[in-house]
Z-matrix of the N, CA and C atoms (Angstrom, degrees):
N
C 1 1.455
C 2 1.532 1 109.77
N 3 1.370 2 113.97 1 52.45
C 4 1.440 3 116.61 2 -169.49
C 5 1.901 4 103.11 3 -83.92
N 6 1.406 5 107.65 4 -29.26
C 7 1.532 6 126.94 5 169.23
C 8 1.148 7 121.10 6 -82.58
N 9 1.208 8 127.35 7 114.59
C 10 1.556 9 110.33 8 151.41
C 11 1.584 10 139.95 9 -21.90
N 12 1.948 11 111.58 10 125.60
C 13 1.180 12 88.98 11 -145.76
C 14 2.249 13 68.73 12 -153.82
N 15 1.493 14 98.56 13 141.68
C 16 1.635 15 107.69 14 158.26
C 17 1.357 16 131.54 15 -63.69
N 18 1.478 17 94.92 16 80.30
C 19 1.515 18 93.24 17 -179.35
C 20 1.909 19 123.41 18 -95.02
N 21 1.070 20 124.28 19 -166.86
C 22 1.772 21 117.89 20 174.59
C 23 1.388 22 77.03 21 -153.00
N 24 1.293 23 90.89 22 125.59
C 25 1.565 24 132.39 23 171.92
C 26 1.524 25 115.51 24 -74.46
N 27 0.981 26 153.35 25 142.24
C 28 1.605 27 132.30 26 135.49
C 29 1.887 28 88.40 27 -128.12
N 30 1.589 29 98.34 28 146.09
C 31 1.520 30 117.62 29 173.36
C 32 0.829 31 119.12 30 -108.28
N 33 1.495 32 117.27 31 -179.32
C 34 1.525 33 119.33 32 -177.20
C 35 1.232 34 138.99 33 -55.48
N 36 1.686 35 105.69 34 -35.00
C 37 1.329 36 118.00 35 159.60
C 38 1.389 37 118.80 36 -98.25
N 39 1.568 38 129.43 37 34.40
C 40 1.504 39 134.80 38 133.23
C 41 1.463 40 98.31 39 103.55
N 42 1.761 41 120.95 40 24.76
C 43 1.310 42 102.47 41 -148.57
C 44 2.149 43 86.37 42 -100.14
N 45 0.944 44 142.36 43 162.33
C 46 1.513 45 127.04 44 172.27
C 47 1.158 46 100.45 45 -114.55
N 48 1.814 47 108.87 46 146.87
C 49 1.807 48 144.27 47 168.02
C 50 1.081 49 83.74 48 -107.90
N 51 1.689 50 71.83 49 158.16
C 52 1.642 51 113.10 50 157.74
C 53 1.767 52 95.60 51 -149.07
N 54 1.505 53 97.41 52 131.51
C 55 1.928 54 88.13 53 178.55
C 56 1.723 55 89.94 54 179.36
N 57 1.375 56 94.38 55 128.89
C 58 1.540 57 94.30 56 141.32
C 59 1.561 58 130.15 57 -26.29
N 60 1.521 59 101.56 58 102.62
C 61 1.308 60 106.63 59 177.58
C 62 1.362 61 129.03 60 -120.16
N 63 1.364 62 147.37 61 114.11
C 64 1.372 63 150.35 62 140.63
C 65 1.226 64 124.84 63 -76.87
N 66 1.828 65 96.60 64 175.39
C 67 1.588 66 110.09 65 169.10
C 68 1.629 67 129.12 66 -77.88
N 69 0.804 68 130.31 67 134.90
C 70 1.560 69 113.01 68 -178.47
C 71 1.908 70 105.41 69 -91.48
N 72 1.485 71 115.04 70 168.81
C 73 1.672 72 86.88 71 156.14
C 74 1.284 73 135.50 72 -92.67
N 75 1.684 74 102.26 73 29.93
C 76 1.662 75 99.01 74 169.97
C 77 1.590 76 96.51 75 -114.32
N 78 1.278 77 86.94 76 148.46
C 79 1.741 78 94.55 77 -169.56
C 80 1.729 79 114.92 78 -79.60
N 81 1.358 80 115.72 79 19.19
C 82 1.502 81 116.22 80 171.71
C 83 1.457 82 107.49 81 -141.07
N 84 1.203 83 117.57 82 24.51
C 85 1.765 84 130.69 83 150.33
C 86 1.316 85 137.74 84 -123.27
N 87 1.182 86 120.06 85 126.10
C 88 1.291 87 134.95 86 -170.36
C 89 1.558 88 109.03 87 -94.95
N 90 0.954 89 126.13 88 126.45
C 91 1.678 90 127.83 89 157.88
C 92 0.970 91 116.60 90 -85.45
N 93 1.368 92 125.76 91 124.41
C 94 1.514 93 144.75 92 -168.19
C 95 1.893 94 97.18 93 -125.56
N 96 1.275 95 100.33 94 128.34
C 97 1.525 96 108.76 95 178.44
C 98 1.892 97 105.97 96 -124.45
N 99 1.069 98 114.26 97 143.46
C 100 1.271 99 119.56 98 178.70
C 101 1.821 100 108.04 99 50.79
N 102 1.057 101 112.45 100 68.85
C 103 1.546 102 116.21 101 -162.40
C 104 1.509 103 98.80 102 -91.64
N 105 1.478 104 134.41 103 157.36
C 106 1.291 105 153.32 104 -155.88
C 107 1.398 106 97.80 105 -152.61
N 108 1.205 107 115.92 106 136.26
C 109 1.535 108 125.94 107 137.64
C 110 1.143 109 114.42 108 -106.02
N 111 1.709 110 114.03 109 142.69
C 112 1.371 111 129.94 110 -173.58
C 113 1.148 112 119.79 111 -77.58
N 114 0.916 113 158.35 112 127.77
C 115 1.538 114 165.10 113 -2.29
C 116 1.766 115 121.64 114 109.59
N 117 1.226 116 137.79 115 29.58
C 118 1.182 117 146.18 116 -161.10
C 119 1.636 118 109.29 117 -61.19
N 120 1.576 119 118.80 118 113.69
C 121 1.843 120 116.34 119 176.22
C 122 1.172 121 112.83 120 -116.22
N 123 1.142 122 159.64 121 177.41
C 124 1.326 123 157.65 122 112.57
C 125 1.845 124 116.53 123 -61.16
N 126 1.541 125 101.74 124 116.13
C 127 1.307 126 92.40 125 175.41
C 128 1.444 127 96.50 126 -95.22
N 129 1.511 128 92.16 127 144.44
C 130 1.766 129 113.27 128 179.79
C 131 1.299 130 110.26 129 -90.22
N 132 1.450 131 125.35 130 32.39
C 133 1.016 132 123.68 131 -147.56
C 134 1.916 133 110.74 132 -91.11
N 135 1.326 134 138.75 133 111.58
C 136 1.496 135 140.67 134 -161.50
C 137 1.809 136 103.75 135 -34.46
N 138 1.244 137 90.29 136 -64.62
C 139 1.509 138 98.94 137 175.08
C 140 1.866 139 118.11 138 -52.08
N 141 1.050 140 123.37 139 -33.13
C 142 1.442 141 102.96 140 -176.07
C 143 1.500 142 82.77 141 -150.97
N 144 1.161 143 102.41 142 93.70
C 145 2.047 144 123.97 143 173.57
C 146 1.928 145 96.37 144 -69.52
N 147 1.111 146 119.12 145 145.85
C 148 1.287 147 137.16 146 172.96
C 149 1.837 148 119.43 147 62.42
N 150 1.123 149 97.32 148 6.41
C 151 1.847 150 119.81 149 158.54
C 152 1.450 151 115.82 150 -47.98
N 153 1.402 152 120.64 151 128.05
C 154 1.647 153 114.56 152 -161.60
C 155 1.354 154 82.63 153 -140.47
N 156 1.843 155 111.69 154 128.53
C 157 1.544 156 129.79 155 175.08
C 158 1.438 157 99.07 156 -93.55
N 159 1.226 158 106.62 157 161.67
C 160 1.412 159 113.46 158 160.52
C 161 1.671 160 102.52 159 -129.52
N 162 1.640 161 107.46 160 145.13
C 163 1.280 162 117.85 161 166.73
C 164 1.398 163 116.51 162 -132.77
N 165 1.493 164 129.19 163 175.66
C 166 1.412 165 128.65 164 -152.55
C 167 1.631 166 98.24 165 -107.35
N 168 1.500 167 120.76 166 149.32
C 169 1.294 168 102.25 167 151.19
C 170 1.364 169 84.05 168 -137.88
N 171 1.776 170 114.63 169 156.87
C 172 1.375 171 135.91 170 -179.19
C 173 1.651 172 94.58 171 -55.88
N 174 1.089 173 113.15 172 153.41
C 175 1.533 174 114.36 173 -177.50
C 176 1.820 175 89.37 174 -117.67
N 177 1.414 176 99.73 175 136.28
C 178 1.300 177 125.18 176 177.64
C 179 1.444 178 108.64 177 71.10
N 180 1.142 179 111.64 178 76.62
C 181 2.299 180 114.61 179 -157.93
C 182 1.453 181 81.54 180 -66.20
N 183 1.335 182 133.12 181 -51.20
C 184 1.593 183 124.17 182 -151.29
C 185 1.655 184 119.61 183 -81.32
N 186 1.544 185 110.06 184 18.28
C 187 1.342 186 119.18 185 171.59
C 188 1.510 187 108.42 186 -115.50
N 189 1.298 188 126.09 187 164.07
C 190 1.596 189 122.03 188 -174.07
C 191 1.479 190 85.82 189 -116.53
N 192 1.538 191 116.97 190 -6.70
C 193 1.713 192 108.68 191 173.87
C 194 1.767 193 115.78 192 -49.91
N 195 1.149 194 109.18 193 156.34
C 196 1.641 195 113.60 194 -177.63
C 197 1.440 196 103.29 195 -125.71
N 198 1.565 197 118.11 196 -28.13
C 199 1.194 198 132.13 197 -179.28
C 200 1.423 199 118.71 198 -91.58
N 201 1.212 200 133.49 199 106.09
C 202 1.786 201 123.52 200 168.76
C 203 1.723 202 109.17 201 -112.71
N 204 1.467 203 100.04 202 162.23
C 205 1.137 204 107.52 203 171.41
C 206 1.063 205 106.99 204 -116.64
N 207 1.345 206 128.65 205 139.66
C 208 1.461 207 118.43 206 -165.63
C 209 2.127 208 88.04 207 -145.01
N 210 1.775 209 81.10 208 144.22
C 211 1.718 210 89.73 209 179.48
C 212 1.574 211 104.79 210 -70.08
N 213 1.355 212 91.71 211 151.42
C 214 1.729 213 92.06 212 168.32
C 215 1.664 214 115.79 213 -95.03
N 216 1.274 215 134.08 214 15.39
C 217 1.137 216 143.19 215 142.66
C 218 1.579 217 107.54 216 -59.76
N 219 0.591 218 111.27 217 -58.48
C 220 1.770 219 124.63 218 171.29
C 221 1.559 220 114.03 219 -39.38
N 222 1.342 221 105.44 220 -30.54
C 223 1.834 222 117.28 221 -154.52
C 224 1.541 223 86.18 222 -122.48
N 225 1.700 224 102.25 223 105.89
C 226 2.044 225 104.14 224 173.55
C 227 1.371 226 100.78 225 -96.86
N 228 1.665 227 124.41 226 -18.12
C 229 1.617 228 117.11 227 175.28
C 230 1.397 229 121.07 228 -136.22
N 231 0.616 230 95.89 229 156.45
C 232 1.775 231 102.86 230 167.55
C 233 1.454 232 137.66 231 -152.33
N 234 1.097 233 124.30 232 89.48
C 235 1.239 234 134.55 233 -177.11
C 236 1.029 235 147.29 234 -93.79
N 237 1.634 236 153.28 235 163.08
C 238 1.788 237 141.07 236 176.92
C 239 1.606 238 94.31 237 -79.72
N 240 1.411 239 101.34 238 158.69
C 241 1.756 240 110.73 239 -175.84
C 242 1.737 241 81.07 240 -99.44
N 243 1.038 242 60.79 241 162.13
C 244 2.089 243 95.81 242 159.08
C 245 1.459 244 107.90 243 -58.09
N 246 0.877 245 122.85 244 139.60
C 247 1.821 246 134.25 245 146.10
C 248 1.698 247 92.06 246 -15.17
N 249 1.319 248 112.27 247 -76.09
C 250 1.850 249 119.07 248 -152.84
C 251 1.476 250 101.26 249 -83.13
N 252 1.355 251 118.19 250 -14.66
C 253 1.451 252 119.02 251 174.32
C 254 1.811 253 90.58 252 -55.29
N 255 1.710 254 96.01 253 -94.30
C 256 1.414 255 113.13 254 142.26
C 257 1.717 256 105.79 255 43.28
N 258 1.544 257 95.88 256 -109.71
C 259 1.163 258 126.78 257 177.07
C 260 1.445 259 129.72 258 -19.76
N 261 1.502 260 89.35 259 -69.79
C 262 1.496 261 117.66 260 163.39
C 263 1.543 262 134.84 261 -59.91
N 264 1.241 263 106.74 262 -23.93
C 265 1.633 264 123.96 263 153.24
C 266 1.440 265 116.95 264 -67.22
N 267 1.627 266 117.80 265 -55.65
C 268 1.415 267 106.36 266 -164.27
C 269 1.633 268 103.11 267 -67.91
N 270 1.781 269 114.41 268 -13.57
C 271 1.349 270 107.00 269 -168.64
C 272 1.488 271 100.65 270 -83.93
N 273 0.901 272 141.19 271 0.16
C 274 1.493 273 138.66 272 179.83
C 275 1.567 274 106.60 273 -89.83
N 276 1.535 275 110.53 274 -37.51
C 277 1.413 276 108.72 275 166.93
C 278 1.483 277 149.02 276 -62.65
N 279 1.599 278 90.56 277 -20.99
C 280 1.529 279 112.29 278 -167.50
C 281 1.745 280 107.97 279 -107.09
N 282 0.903 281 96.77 280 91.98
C 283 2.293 282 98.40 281 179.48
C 284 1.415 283 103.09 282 -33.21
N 285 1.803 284 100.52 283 127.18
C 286 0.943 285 103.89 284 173.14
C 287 2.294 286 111.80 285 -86.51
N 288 1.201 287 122.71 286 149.46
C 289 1.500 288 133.77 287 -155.03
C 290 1.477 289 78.05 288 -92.92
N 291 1.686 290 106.75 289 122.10
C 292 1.474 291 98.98 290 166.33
C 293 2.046 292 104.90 291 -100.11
N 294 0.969 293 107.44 292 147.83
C 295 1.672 294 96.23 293 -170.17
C 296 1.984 295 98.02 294 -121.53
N 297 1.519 296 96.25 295 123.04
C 298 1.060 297 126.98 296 -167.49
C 299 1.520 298 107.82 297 -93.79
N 300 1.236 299 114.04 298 122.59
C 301 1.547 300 120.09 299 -174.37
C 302 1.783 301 97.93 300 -84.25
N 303 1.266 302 147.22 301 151.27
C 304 1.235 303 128.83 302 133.69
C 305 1.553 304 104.18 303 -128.91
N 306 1.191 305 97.85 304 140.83
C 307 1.432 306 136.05 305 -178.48
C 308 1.482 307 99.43 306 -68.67
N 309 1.198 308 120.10 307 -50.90
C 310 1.604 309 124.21 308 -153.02
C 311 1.549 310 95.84 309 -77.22
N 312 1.695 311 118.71 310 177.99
C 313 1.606 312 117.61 311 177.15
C 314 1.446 313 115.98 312 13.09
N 315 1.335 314 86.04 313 90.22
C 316 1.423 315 90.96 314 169.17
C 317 1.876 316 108.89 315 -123.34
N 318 1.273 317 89.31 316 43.12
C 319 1.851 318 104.67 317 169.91
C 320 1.340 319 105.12 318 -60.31
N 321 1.782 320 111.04 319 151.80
C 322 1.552 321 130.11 320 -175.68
C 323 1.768 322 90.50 321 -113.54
N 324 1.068 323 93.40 322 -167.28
C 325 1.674 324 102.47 323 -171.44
C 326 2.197 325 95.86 324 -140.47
N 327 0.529 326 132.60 325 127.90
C 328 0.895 327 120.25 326 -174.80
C 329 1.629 328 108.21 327 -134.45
């Protein structure tokens, strides 16, 4: 894990990542980039009753850091996501384009 790589975290106190993860060169830190905490819901959904989503929240909202170092005492697993784990991560990363209609000036160039 010398590269950055999508890993899912779970810690000591059971909480689950998802983040860009490497090696650091001290052998009891991990670099975590774009880090997530998991998000566990029940969808109530008719079609598939007792179905549980997961969603992301930025881990540590009150830092503008993107980068943490986190002990690996701290870190009891580490694993590859799912395809839709996956998925669903890079979409939290990437801004979604909101597209704005305007009505007003609507001049041509001719």
């Amino acid at each position: 894990m010398n590269e950055f790589e999508i890993k899912v975290l779970i810690t000591s106190d059971h909480r689950h990542l998802v983040a860009y993860v490497k090696k650091s060169d001290h052998p009891d830190i991990l670099i975590a980039k774009d880090l997530k905490m998991v998000h566990y819901h029940h969808n109530y959904n008719e079609n598939s009753p007792g179905e549980v989503e997961a969603s992301f929240i930025k881990y540590c909202c009150l830092s503008d850091d993107n980068e943490f170092k986190l002990n690996c005492h701290w870190i009891i697993a580490a694993a590859n996501p799912t395809d839709s784990v996956k998925e669903s991560y890079l979409a939290t990363l990437t801004p979604k384009l909101e597209t704005e209609t305007h009505d007003s000036d609507t001049s041509t160039v001719e």
